[in-house]
Each structure stands twice: as structure tokens, then as C-alpha cells.
PADO-544628 format. One line per 10 residues: number of its first residue (from 1); for each residue x, y, z of N, C-alpha, C. Coordinates in Angstrom, 1 decimal. Atoms other than C-alpha are relative to their C-alpha. Example, Ala and Ser with C-alpha at 12.3 -4.5 7.8 and 13.67 -1.06 7.14 Angstrom:
1	0.9,-1.2,0.0,12.3,-4.5,7.8,0.9,1.2,0.0 ~ -0.9,-1.1,0.0,13.7,-1.1,7.1,-0.8,1.1,0.8
***
This chain:
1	-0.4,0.2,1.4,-12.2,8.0,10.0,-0.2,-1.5,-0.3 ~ -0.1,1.4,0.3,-13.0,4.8,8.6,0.9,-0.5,-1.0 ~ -1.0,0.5,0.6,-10.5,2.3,7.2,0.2,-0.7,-0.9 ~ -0.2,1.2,0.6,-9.6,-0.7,4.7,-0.5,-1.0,0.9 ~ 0.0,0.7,-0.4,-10.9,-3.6,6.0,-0.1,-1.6,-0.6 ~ -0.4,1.2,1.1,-10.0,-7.3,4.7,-1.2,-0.6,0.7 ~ 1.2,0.9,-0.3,-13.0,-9.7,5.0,0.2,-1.4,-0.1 ~ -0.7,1.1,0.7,-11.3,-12.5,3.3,1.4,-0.4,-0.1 ~ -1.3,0.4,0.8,-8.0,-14.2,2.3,-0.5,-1.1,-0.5 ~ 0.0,0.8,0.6,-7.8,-16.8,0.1,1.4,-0.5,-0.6
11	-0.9,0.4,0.0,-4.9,-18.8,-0.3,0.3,-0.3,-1.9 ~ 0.4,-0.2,0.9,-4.1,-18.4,-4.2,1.1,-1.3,-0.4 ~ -1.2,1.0,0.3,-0.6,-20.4,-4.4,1.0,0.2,1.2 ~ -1.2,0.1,-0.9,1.8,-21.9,-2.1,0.8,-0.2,0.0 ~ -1.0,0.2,0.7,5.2,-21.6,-3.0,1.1,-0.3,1.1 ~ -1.0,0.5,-0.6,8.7,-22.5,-1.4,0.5,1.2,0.6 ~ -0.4,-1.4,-1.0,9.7,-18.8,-0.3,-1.1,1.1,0.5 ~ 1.0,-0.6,0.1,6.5,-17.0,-0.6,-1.4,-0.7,-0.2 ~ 1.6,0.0,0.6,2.5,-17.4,-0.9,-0.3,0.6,0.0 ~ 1.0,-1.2,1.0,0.3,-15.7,-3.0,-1.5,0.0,0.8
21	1.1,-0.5,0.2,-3.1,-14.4,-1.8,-0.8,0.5,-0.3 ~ 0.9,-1.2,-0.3,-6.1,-12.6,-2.3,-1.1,0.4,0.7 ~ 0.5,-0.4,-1.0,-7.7,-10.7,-0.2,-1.1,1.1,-0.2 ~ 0.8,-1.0,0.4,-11.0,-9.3,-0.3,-0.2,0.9,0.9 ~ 0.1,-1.5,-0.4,-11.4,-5.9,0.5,-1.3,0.9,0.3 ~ 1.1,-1.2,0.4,-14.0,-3.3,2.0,0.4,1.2,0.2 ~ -0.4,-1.9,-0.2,-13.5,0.2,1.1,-0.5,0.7,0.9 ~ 1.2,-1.1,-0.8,-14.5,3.2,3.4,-1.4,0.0,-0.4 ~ 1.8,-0.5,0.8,-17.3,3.8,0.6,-1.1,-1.4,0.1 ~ 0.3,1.3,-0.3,-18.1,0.3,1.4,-0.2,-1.2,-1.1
31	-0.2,0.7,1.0,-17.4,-1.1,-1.7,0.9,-1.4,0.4 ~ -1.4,1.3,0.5,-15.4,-4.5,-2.5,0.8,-0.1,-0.9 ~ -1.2,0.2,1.2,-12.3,-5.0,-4.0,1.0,-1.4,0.4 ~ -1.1,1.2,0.3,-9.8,-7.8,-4.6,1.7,1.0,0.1 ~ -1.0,-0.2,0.2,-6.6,-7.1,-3.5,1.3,-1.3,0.2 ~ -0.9,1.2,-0.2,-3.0,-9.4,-3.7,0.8,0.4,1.1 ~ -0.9,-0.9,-1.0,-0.9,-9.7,-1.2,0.8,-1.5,0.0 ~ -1.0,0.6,-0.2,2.6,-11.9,-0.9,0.6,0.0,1.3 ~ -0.5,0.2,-1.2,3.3,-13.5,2.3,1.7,-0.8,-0.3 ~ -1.5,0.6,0.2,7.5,-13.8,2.5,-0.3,-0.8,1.3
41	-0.2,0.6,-1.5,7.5,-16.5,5.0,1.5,-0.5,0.8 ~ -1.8,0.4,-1.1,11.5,-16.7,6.2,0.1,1.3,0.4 ~ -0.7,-1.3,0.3,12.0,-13.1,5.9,1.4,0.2,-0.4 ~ -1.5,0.3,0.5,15.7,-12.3,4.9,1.3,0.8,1.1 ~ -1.0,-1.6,-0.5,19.1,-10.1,5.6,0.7,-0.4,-0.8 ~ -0.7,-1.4,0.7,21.1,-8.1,3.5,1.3,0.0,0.7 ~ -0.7,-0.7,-0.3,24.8,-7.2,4.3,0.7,1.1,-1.0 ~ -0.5,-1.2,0.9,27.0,-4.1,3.0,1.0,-0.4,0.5 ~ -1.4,0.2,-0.4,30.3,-5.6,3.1,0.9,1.2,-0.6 ~ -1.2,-1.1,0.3,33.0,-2.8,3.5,1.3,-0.9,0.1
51	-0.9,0.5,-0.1,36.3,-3.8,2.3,1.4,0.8,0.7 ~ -1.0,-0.7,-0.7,39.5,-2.3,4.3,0.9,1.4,-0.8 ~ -0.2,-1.6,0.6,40.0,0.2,1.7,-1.0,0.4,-0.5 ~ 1.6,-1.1,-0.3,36.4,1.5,1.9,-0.6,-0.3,-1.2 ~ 0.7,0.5,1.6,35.4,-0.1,-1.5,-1.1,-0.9,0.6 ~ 0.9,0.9,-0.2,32.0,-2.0,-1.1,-0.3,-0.6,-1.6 ~ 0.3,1.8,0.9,31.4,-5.5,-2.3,-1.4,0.0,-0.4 ~ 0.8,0.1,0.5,28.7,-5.9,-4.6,-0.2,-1.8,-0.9 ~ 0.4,1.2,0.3,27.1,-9.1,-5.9,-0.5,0.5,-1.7 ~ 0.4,0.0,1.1,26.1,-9.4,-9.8,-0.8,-1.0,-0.3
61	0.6,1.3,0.1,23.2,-11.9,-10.5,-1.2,0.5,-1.0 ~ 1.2,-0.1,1.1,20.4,-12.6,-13.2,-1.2,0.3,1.1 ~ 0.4,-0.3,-0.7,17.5,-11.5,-11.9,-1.7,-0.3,-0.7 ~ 1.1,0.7,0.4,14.4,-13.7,-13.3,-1.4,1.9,-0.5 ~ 1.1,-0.9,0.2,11.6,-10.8,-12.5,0.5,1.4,-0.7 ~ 0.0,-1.0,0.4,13.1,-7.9,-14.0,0.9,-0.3,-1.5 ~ -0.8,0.3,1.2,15.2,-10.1,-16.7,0.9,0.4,-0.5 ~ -1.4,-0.5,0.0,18.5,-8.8,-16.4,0.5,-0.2,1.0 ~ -0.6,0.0,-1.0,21.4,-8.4,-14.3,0.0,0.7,1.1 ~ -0.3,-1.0,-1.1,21.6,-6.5,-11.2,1.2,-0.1,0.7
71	-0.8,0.2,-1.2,23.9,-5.5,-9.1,-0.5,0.5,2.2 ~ 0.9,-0.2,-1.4,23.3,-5.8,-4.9,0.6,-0.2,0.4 ~ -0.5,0.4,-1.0,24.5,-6.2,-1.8,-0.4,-1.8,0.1 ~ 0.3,1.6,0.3,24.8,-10.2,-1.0,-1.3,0.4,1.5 ~ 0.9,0.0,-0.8,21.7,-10.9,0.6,-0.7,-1.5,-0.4 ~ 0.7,0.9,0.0,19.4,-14.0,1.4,-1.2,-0.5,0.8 ~ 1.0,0.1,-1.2,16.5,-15.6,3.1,0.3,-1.2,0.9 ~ -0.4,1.4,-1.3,16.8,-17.4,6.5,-0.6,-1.3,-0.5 ~ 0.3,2.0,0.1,17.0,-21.0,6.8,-1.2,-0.4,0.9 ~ 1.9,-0.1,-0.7,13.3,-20.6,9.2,0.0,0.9,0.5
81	1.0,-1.5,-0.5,11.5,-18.1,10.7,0.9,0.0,1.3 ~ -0.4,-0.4,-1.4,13.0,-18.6,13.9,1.7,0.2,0.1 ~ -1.6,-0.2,0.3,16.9,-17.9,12.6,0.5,1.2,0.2 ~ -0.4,-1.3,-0.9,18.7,-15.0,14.5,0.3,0.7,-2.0 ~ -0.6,-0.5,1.2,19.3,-12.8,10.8,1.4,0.5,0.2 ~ -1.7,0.1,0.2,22.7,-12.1,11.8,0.5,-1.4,-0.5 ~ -0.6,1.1,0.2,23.5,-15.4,11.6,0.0,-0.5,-1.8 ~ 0.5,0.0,1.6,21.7,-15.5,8.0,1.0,1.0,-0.7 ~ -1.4,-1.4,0.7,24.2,-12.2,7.2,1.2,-0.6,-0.4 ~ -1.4,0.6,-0.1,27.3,-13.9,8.2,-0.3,-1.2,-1.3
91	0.0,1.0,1.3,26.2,-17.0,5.7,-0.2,0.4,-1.1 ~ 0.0,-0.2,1.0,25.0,-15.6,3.2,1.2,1.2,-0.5 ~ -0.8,-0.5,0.9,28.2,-13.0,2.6,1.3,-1.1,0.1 ~ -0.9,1.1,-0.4,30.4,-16.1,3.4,-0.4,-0.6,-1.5 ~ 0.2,0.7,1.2,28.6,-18.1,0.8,0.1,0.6,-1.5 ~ 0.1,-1.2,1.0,28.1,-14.9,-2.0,1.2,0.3,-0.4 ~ -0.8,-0.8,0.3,31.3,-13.9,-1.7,1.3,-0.3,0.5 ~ -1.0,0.9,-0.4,34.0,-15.8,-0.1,0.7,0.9,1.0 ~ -0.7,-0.9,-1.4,34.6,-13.4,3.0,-0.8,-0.5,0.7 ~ 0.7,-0.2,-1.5,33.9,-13.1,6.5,0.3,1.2,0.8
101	-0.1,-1.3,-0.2,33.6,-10.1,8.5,0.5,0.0,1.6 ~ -0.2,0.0,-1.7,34.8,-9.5,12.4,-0.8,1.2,0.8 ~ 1.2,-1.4,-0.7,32.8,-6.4,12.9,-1.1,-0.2,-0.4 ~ 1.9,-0.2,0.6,28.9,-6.2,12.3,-0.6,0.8,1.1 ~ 0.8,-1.5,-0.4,26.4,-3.8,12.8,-1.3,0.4,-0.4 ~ 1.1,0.0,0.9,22.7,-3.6,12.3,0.0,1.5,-0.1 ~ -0.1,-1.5,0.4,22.2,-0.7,10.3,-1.6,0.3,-0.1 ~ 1.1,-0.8,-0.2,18.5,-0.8,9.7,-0.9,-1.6,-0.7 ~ 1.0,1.0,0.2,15.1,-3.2,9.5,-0.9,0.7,-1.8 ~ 1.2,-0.4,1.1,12.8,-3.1,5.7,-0.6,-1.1,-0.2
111	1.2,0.8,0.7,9.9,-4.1,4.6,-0.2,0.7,-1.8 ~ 0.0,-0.7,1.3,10.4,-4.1,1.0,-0.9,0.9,-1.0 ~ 1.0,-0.6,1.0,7.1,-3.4,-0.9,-1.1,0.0,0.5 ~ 0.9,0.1,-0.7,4.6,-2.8,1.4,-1.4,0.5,-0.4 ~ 0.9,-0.2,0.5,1.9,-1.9,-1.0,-0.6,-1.7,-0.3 ~ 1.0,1.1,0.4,1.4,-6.0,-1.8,0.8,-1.2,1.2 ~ -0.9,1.0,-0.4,4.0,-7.9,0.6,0.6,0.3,1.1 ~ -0.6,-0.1,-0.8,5.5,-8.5,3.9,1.0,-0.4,0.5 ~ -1.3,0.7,-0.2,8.8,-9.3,3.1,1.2,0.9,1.0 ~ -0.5,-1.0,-0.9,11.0,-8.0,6.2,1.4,-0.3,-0.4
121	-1.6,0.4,0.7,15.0,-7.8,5.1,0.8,1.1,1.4 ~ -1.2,-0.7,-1.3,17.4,-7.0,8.4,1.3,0.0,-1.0 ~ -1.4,-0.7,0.7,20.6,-4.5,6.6,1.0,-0.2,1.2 ~ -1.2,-0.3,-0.8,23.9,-5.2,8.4,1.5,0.3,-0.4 ~ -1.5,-0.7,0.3,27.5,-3.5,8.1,0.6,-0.8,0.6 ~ -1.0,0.7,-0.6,30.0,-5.6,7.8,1.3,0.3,0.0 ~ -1.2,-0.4,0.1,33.6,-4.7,8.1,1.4,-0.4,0.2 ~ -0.9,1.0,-0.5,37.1,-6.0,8.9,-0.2,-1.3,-1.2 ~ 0.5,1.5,1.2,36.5,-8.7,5.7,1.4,-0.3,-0.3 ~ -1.7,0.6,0.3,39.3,-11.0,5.3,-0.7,-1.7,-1.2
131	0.5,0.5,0.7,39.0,-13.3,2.3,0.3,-1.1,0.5 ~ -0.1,0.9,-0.4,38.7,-16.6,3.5,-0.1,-1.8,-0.8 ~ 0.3,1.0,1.4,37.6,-19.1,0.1,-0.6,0.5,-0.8 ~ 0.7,-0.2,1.6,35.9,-19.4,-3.0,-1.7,-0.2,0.6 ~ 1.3,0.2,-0.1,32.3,-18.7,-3.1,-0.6,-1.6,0.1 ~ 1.0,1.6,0.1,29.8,-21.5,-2.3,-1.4,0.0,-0.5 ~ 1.7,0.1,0.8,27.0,-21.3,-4.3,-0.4,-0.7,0.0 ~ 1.0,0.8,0.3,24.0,-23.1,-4.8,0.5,0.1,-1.5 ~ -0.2,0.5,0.7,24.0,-24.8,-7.8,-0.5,1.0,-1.6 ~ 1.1,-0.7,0.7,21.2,-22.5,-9.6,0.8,1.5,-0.2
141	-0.2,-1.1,-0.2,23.7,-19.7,-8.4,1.2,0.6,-1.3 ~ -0.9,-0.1,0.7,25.9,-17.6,-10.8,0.5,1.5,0.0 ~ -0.1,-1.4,-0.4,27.3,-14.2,-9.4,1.5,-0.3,-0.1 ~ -1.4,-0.5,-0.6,29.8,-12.6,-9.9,0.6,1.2,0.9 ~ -0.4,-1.2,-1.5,31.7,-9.8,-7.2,1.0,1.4,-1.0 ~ -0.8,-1.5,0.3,32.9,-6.4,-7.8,-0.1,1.0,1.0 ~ -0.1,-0.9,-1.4,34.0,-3.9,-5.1,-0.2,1.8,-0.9 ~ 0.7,-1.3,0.0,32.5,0.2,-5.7,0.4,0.6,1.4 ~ 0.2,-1.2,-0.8,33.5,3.3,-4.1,-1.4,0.4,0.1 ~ 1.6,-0.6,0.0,30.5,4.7,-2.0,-0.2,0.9,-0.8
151	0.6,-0.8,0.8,30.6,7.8,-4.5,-0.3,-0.8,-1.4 ~ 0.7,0.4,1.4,30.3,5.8,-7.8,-1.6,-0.9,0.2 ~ 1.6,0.7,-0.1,27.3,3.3,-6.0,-0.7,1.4,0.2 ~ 1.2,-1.0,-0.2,25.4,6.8,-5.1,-0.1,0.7,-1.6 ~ 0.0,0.2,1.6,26.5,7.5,-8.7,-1.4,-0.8,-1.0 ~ 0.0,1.0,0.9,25.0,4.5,-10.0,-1.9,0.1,0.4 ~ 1.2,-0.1,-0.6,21.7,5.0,-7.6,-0.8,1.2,-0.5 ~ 1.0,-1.4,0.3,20.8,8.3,-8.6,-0.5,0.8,-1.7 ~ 0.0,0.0,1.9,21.5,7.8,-12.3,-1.2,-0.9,-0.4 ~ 1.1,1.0,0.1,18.5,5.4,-11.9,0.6,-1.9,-0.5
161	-0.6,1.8,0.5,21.0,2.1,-12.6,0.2,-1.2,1.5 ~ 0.3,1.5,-1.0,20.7,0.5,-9.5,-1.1,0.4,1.0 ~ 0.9,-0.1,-0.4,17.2,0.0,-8.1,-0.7,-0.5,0.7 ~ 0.4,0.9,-0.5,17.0,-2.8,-6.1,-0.4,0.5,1.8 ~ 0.9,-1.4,-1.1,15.2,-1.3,-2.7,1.5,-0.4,1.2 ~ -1.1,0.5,-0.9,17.5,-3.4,-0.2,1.5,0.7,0.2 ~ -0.9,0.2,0.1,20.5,-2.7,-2.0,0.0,1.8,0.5 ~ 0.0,-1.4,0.0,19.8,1.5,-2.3,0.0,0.2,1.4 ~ -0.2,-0.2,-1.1,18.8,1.5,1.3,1.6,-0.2,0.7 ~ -1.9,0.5,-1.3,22.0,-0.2,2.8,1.1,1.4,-0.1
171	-1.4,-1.3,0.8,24.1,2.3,0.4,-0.5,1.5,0.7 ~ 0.1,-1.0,-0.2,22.6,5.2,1.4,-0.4,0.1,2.1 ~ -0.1,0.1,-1.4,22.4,4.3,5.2,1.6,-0.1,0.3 ~ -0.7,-0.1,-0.5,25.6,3.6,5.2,0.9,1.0,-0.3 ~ -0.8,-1.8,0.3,26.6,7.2,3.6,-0.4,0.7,1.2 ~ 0.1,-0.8,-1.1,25.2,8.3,6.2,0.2,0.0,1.7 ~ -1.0,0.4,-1.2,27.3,7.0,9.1,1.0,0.8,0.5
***
């Protein structure tokens, strides 16, 4: 069976979390095509903070590419490639949300949109959260927190209102614990 094969990249733009490519393509039929493709170069992680009465913490933030709000689990991308992603977990629900967690737990590895992009996002359960300060945001940042029973987020998922790939995964991985 013959396959895709790239012949090319071309570096299109180099950006501060991502670069853009494109990448020429030969088909089986042996045609050429142009395809894009988004190199994440930190990768990230995701946690699902559970609070001690089984409500999970959700993050609320504008969301440039889709031009609205969303709601998500706190999630971010490591500080370099070579950064253990727990460690990236623990900061970024520390910084999102002004907890910390005593239990953790990888719950599962994604690659979010693997049709143009190889953005890899490590999901971790966190639990035991004891509120420890006031968020620390970046400057740019402006979220605010709200805690969901798992049935109203499967609610909220299947109603088509929350769609973010990360966030649905974590929720529905960790229904199924």
C-alpha cells in the first residue's frame, strides 16, 4: 500500500509558542499537494482539579481563535521542552487558580489536532486541593474560576457547550475512574 509522503517543509512563520509550515506533499496517485502543519514546540499539561467535595474547578478565559469565552480545565505550556509536565501541572493550577494539590495522577497523554499539529498536552488528576492564594496571572491573563459537578460538565459536553478537546477528554477520563 502506498503512503503520504512529505518531500518538503518550508518554514512559513516562527512564532513564540508554535511554527507554521508547509509541507509539500506526494499523494499515492503521485500527485502534489500543499499541506500545513503547526509545530507546538513546548508541548503542554492540563490538570482536572477535583475539589474535596467532588466539584471540579474550571477556568473561564477569552479565547482569541474562537472569539469567546470558554470554559477549561487550567492548563498551560511548559517553560522548555525538557520540563518534567507534572511540574508544568502543579504551576500552572497554582498560578490559574490559587490551589495546590497533594495527590496527582496522570490520567492520560493527547495530541490535540492531529490532522495539522503536533501539539502533545499531558492530563493530570489532581486532588486533595487546599486553597493556598490569589491567582497569579500573567498580565495578558483574565480568568475567572468556577467549580461543576461531573454530571452538569458531561451536561455541558454533550449539549455541544464545551468543546475544547483537552478539557472534554480530562472530563470524560475522569468519569470514567
Amino acid at each position: 500500500m502506498k503512503h503520504v509522503e512529505r518531500v518538503n517543509r518550508t518554514l512559513v512563520h516562527a512564532g513564540s509558542i508554535v511554527d507554521v509550515y508547509q509541507d509539500e506533499m506526494v499523494l499515492p496517485d503521485g500527485k502534489h499537494e500543499n499541506w500545513d502543519f503547526v509545530s507546538h514546540r513546548m508541548g503542554a499539561a492540563a490538570v482536572i482539579p477535583v475539589l474535596p467535595d467532588g466539584r471540579i474547578l474550571l477556568v473561564h478565559q477569552y479565547r482569541p481563535a474562537l472569539d469567546r469565552m470558554t470554559w477549561e480545565v487550567p492548563a498551560g505550556a511548559r517553560d522548555a521542552v525538557t520540563e518534567d509536565t507534572l511540574i508544568c501541572a502543579k504551576r500552572e493550577l497554582r498560578e490559574e487558580t490559587g490551589y495546590e494539590a497533594s495527590e496527582w495522577k496522570r490520567l492520560l497523554s493527547l495530541k490535540t489536532t492531529v490532522a495539522f499539529c503536533n501539539e502533545l498536552i499531558d492530563v493530570y488528576l489532581a486532588k486533595n486541593l487546599v486553597k493556598v492564594g490569589e491567582q497569579l496571572l500573567d498580565e495578558a491573563e483574565a480568568i475567572e474560576l468556577k467549580a461543576f459537578t461531573l454530571d452538569e460538565l458531561k451536561e455541558k459536553i454533550y449539549a455541544g457547550e464545551m468543546q475544547d478537546s483537552k478539557t472534554v477528554s480530562a472530563i470524560l477520563a475522569y468519569a470514567c475512574l
